[in-house]
C-alpha positions in Angstrom: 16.8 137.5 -21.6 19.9 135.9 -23.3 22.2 132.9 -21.9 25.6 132.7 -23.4 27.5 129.4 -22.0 30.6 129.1 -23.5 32.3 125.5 -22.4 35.8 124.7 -24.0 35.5 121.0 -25.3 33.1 119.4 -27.7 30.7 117.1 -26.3 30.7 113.3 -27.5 28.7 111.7 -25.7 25.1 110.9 -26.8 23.8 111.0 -23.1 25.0 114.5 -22.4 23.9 115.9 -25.8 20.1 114.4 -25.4 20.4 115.7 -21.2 21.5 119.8 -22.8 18.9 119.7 -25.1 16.3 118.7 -23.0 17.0 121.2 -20.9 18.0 124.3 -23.8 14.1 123.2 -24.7 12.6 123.8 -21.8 14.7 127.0 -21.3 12.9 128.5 -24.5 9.8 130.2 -22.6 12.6 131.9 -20.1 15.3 133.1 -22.1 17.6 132.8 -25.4 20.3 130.4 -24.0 23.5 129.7 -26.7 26.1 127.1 -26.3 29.2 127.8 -27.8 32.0 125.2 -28.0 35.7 126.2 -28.5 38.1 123.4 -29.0 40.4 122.2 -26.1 43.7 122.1 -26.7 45.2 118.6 -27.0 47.9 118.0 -24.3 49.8 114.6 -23.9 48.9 112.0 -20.9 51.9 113.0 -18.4 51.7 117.0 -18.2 54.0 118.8 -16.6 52.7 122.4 -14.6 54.2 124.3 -17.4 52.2 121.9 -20.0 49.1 122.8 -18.0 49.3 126.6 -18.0 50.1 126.6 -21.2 46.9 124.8 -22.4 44.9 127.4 -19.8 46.5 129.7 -21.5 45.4 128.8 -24.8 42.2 127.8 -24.1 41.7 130.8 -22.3 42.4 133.6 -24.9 40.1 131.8 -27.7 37.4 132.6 -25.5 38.7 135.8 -24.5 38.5 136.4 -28.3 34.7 135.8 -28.6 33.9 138.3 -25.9 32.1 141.6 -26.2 34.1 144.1 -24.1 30.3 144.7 -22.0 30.4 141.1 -21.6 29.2 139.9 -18.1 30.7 136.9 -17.5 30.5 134.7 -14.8 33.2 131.8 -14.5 32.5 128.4 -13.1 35.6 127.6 -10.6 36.1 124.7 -7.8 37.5 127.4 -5.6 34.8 129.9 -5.5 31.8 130.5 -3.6 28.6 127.9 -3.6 25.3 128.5 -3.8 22.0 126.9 -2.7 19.4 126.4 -5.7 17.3 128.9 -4.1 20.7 131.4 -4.1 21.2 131.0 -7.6 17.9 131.7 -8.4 18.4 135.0 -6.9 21.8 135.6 -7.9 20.3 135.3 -11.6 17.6 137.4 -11.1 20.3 139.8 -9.7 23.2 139.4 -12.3 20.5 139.7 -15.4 19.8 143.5 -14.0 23.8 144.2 -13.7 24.3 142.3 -17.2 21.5 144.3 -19.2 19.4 141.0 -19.6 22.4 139.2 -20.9 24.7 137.0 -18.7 27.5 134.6 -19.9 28.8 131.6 -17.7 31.9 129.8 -18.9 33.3 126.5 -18.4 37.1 126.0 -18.7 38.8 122.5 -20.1 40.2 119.5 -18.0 42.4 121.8 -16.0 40.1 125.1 -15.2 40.3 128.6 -16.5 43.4 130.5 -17.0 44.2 133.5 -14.4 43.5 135.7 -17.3 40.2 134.0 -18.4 39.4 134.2 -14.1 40.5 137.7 -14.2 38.4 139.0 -17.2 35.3 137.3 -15.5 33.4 140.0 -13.2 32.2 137.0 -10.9 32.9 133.1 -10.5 30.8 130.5 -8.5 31.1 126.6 -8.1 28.5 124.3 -8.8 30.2 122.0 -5.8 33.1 120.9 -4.1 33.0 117.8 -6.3 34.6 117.6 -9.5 32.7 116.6 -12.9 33.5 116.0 -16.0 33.7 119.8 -17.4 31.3 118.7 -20.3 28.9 117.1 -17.4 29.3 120.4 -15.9 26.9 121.7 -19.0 24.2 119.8 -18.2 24.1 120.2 -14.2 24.7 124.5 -15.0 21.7 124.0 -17.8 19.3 122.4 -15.2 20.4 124.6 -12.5 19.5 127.6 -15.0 15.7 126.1 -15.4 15.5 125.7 -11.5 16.4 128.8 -11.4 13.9 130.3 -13.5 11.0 127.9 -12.0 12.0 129.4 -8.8 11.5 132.9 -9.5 8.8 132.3 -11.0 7.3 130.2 -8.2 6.7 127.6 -10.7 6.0 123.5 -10.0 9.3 121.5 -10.1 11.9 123.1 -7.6 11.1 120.9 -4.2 
């Protein structure tokens, strides 16, 4: 099985970095999981709407640029449908059969995805109705992946 996450933004903070690895580790015995970083686009500190699409925009078509057309791709989005732990273990299980044992998640910049980023995905999901740092959001998808794995598997750590 192969994990594509693909998360606009580079991470700088030492935390986070130690947190993803730890996790990408203990994701080895499950399945091939690659994190690719695109840069962000740099934006100045008052934006106006226009300012943000625009960014969306561009941040949206250099991922759009690294995906295979078979791609299944699965967009993290505050508006979208939540799922229990136990859920997403099962909606993995399920999406790796449509996806050919290859799924892609995909985490926009500050401001989200771009509608043509949204619309290229074939589903999108939120991890919660709170908002996180989008690089945070890497680590909490990552561990959500293992419990996902440890649940189908009706392995120890899921309580």
């Amino acid at each position: 099985m192969k994990i594509k996450i693909y998360a606009i933004g580079h991470l700088k903070e030492a935390y986070l970095k130690q947190g993803i690895n730890e996790y990408l580790k203990r994701l080895e015995p499950y399945a091939q999981v690659e994190v690719i970083e695109v840069d962000d686009e740099p934006v100045n500190n008052n934006p106006s709407q226009k300012d943000i699409e625009n960014v969306k925009n561009k941040e949206g078509q250099k991922i759009i640029k690294l995906l295979k057309n078979n791609e299944y791709l699965i967009g993290l989005d505050l508006v979208k449908k939540q799922l229990t732990s136990e859920e997403f273990a099962k909606y993995i299980e399920d999406k790796f059969v449509l996806g050919g044992s290859n799924i892609s998640f995909v985490i926009g910049g500050s401001y989200g995805l771009s509608e043509e980023l949204k619309n290229r995905c074939n589903d999108r999901l939120s991890l919660s109705n709170m908002t996180f740092l989008h690089q945070m959001t890497r680590l909490i998808l990552l561990e959500q992946i293992y419990r996902a794995f440890k649940i189908n598997r009706n392995e120890v750590y899921h309580k």
